[in-house]
C-alpha positions in Angstrom: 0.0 0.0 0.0 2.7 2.7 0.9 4.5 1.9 -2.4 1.5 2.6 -4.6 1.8 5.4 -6.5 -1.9 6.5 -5.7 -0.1 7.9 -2.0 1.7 10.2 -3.5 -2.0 12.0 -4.1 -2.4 14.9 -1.2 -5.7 14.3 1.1 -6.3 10.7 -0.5 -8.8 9.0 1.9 -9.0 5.6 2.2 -11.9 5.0 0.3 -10.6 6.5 -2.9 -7.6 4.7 -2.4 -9.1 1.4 -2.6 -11.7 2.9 -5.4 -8.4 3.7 -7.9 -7.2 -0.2 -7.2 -10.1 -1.5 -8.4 -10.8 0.9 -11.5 -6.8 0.4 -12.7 -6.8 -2.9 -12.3 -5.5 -4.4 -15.4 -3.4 -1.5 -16.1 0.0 -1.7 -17.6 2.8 0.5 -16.3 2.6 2.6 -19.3 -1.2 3.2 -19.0 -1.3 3.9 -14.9 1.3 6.2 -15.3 -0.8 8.2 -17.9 -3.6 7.7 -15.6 -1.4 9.1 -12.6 -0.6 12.1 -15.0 -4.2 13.4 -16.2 -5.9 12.0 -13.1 -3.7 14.4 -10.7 -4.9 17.4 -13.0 -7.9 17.0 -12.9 -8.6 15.6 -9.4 -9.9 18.3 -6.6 -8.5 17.3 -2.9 -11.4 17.2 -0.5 -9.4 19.6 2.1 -9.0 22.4 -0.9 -12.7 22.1 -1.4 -13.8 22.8 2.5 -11.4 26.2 1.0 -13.1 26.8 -1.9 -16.3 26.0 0.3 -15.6 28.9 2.5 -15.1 31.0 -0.1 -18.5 30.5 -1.8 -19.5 32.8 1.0 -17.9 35.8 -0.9 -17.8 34.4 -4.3 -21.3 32.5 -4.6 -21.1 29.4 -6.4 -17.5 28.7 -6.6 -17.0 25.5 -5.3 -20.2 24.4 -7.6 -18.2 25.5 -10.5 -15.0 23.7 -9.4 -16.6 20.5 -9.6 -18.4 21.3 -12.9 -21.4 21.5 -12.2 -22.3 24.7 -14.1 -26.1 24.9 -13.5 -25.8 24.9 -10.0 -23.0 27.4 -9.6 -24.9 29.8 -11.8 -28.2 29.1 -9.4 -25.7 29.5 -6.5 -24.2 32.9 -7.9 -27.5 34.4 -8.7 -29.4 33.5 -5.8 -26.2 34.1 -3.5 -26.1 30.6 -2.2 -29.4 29.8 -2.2 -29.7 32.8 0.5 -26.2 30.9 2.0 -28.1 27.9 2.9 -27.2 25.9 0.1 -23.3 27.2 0.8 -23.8 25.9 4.3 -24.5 22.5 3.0 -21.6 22.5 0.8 -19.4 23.3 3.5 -20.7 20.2 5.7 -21.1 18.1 2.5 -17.4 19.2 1.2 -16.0 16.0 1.3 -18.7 14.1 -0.8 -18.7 16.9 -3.4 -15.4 16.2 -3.8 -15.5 12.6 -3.9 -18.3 12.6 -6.7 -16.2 14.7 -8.7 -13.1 12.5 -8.7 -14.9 9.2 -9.4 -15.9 11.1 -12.5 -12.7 12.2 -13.2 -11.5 8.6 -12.6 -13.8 7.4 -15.1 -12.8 9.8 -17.9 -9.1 9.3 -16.9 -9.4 6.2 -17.7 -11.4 6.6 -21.1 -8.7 9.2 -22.4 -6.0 6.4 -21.4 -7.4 3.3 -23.3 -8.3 5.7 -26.3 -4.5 7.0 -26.3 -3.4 3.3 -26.1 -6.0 1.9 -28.7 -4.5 4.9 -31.3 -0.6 3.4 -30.8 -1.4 0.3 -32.1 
């Protein structure tokens, strides 16, 4: 476990430790490290998101945004917060906003690393 290269991944919980075994299984070394490389860019770090939560209260919506999730962010921005409420949430429910969003990214990682290795053959 402490040689994986998934630890070298700041605030990685337990649980999305053991989620990136299972989705890279099968993996050559060649493929996980192109994982690694556009998973680690793309990836938001649940303690940066309790940040970016806070800030939502003077920039409404950010941490919506961060995550892509366009739609809400602009509701968020508009309505500033949901009347803060909805920013309150986000700042209990940081860490699962921030999970969500990874195990897409996982998932599309993963999708532009087969695609890259189905066009060098």
């Amino acid at each position: 476990m402490y040689n994986s290269p998934f630890m070298m991944l700041p605030g990685i919980s337990p649980q999305e430790f053991s989620y990136l075994r299972s989705a890279t299984t099968g993996l050559n070394e060649r493929e996980l490290n192109g994982f690694l490389m556009i998973y680690q860019s793309k990836r938001r770090n649940p303690d940066d998101m309790l940040l970016y939560c806070v800030l939502g209260f003077f920039v409404p919506g950010l941490s919506r945004f961060l995550v892509n999730q366009i739609g809400m962010g602009i509701l968020y921005f508009f309505t500033y917060g949901l009347c803060a409420i909805g920013t309150i949430i986000d700042l209990v429910n940081h860490k699962r906003l921030a999970i969500e969003y990874n195990e897409r990214m996982v998932f599309e990682s993963l999708q532009l690393v087969k695609i890259g290795s189905s066009m060098q053959y």
